[in-house]
C-alpha positions as CSV (number, residue, x, y, z in Angstrom):
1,X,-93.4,-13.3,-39.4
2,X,-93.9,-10.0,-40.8
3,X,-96.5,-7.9,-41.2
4,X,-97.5,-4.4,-42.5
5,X,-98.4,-2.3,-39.2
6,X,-100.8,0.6,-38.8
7,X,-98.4,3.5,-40.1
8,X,-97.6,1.4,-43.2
9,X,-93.8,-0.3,-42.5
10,X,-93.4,-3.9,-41.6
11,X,-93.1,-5.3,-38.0
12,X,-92.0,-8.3,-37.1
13,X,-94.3,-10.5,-35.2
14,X,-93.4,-12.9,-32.7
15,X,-95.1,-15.9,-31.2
16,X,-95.2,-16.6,-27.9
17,X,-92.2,-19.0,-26.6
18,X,-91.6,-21.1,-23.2
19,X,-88.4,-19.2,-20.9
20,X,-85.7,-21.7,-21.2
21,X,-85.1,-21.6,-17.2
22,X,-88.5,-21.4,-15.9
23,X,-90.6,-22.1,-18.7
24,X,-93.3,-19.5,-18.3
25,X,-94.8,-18.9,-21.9
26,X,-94.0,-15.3,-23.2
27,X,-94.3,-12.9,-25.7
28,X,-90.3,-12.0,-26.6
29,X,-89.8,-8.4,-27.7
30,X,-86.8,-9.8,-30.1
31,X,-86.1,-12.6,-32.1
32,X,-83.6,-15.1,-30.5
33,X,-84.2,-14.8,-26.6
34,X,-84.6,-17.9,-24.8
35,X,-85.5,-16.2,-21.2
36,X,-88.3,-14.4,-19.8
37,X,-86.2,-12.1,-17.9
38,X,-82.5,-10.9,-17.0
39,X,-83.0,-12.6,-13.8
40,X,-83.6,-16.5,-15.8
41,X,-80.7,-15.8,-17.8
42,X,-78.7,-15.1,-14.6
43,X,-79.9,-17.5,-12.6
44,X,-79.5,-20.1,-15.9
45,X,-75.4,-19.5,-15.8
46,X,-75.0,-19.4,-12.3
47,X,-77.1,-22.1,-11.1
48,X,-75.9,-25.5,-11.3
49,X,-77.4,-27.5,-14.4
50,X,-80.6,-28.7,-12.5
51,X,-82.8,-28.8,-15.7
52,X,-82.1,-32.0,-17.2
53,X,-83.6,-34.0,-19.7
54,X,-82.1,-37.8,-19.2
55,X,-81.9,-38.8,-22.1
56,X,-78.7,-41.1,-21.8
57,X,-76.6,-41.6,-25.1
58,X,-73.2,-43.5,-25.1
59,X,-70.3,-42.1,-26.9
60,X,-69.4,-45.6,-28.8
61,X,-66.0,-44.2,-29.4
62,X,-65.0,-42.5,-25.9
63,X,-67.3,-44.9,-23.4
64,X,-68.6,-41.9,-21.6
65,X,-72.3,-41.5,-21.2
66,X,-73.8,-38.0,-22.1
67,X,-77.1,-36.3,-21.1
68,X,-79.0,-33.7,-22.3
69,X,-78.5,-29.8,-20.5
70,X,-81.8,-27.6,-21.3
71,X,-80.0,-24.6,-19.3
72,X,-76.9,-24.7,-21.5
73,X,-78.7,-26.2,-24.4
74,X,-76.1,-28.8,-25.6
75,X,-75.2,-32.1,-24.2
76,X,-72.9,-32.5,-21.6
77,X,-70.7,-35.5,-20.3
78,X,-72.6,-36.8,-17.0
79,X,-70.0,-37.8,-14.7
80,X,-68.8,-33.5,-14.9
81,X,-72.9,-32.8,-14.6
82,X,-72.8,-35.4,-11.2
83,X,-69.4,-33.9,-9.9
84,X,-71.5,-29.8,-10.3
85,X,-74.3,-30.7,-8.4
86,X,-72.4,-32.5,-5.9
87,X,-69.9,-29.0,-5.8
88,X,-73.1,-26.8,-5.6
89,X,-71.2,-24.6,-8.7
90,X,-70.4,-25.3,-12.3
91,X,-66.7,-27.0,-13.2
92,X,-64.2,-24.8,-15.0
93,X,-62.9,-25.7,-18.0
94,X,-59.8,-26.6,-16.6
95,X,-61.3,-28.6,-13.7
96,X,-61.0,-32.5,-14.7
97,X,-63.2,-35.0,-13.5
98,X,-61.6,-38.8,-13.2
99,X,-62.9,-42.5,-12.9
100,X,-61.1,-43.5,-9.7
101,X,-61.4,-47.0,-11.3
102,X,-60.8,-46.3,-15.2
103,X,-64.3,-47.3,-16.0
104,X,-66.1,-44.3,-18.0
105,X,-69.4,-45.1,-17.7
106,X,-69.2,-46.0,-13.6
107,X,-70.5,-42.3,-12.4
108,X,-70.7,-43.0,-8.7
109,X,-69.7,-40.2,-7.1
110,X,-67.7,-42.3,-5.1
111,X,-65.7,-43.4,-8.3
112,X,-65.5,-39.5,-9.2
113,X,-62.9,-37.1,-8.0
114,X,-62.1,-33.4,-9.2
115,X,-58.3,-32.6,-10.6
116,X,-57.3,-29.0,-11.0
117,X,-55.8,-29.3,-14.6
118,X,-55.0,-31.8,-16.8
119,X,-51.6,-31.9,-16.2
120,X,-52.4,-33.3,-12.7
121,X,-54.6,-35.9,-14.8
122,X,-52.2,-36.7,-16.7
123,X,-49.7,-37.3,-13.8
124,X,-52.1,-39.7,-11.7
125,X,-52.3,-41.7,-14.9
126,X,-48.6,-41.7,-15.5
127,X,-47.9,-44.8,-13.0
128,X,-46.0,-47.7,-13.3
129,X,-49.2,-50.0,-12.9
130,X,-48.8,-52.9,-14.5
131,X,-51.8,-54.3,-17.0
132,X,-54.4,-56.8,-15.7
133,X,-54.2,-58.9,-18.6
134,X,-50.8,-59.1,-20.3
135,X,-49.0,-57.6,-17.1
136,X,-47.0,-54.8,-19.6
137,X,-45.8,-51.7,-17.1
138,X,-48.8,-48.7,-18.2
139,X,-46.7,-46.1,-18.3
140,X,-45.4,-43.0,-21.3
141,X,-44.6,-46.0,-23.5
142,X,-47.6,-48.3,-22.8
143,X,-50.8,-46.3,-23.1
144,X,-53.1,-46.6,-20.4
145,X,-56.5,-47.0,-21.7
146,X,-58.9,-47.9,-18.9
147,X,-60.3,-50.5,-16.9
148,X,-56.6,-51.0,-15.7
149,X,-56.0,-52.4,-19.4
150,X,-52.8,-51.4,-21.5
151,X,-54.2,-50.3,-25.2
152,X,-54.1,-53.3,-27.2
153,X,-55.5,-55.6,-24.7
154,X,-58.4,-53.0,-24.4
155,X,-59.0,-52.7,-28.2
156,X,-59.4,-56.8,-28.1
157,X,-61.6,-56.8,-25.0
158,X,-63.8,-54.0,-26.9
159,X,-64.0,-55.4,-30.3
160,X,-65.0,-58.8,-28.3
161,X,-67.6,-57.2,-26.6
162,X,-69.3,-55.5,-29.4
163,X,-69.6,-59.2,-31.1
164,X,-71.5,-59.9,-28.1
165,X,-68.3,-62.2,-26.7
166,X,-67.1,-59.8,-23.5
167,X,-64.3,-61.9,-22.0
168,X,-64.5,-61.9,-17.9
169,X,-61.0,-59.5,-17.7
170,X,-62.9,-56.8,-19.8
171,X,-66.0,-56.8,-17.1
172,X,-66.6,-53.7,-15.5
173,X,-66.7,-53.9,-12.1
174,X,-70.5,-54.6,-10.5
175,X,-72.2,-51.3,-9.6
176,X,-73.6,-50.7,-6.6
């Protein structure tokens, strides 16, 4: 807002805001800051996303579940946010985080484990396993899609389970 100061030009007025890191209300000295300090903004990029709001939402199209980051300000896959805290740092962008069991919304940490690049990722999923249901080889050729399911037979099991119809070999596995 502004407003016509003592000497005559215009000064822009701020309101008081809540720090983004420790949220202490404060009187910024600019507009756009989101921290108190230089010391909240450090400690907001070097600290491991602690400040959570969990507020769940499910990609419909990818299966993975995403939560809401109030340090980054965006929201953020949860299986990378589970894999940071348990590394004590944040993940590089190159750094991969895979479902041990193919399942995308199963974030055990026990089902997570960190891949350097997504070459590697691409290499553990480049097996010769063959599908659970039609028993096709998953391999370049035959897509792997999850849930040790070849494409197609995913799709079905999908589209059968958003009619309310899951068959029992498109199940997730029970979570502990």
């Amino acid at each position: 807002m502004k407003r016509r100061g003592e000497d005559g030009k215009f000064k822009l007025t701020l309101w008081p805001i809540k720090c983004a890191w420790c949220e202490t209300i404060f009187q910024p000295s600019q507009e756009g800051l989101k921290f108190c300090n230089h010391a909240c903004y450090i400690e907001s990029t070097r600290k491991v996303a602690r400040k959570l709001e969990y507020v769940k939402t499910r990609d419909t199209r990818s299966g993975y579940i995403f939560v809401r980051d109030t340090a980054r300000g965006k929201a953020v896959q949860e299986h990378r946010v589970i894999m940071e805290n348990y590394l004590g740092r944040r993940l590089l962008r190159s750094e991969v985080v895979h479902h041990k069991n193919g399942v995308r919304d199963d974030n055990r940490l026990e089902n997570l484990e960190l891949l350097a690049s997504q070459s590697e990722h691409r290499r553990r999923h480049a097996t010769d396993d063959p599908c659970t249901r039609c028993g096709r080889i998953l391999n370049r050729a035959v897509k792997h899609a999850g849930r040790g399911l070849c494409k197609p037979c995913y799709l079905v099991g999908f589209r059968l389970r958003r009619k309310g119809l899951a068959p029992d070999w498109f199940r997730a596995p029970e979570k502990l």
